[in-house]
N, C-alpha and C positions, 0 to 999 in steps of 0.2 A: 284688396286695396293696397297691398303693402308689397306688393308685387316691382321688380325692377324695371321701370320704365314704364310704372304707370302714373300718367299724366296727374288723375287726381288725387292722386295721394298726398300732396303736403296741400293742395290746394286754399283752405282754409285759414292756416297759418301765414302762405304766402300774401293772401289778402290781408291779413292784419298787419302784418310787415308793411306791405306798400300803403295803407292807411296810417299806419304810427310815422310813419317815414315822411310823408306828405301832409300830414295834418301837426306832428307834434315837432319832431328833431329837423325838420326844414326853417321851422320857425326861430328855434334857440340856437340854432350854429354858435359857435366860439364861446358857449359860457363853460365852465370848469365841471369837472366829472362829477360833484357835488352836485351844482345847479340841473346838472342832463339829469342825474338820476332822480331829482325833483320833476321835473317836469313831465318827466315818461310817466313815473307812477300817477302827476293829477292827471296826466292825460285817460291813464286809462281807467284809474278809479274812480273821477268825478264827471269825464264827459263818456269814453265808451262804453261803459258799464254800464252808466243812471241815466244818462240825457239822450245817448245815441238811439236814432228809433230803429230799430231791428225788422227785417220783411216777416222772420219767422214769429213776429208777434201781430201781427198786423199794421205796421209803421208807426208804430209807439213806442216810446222809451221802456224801459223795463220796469222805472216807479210807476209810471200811469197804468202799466199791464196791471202788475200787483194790489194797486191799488181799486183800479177795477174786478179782481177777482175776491175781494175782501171783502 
């Protein structure tokens, strides 16, 4: 996979990019580097981490996964 010029290799990362980009830093344009670096980390602490529902779990968030496996 780490090969030059192959296609999926960042693939993963580049989806998070263009999800962080479209869901979080589209919304806050022109606040101060303080406030950006707020908002990225709730983005991905409080909604893509906990709330986001994930396919590789069955379309549920990762608290409800957990929480069903307990």
């Amino acid at each position: 996979m780490s090969r030059k010029g192959d296609c999926y290799d960042n693939a993963m990362m580049e989806s998070f990019n263009a999800t962080l980009k479209g869901e979080c830093t589209d919304r806050h344009a022109g606040k101060s580097h303080t406030q950006a670096r707020q908002a990225i980390f709730e983005f991905i602490e409080i909604w893509y981490n906990r709330q986001r529902r994930h396919s590789s779990l069955g379309y549920v968030s990762p608290l409800a996964f957990e929480q069903r496996q307990s």
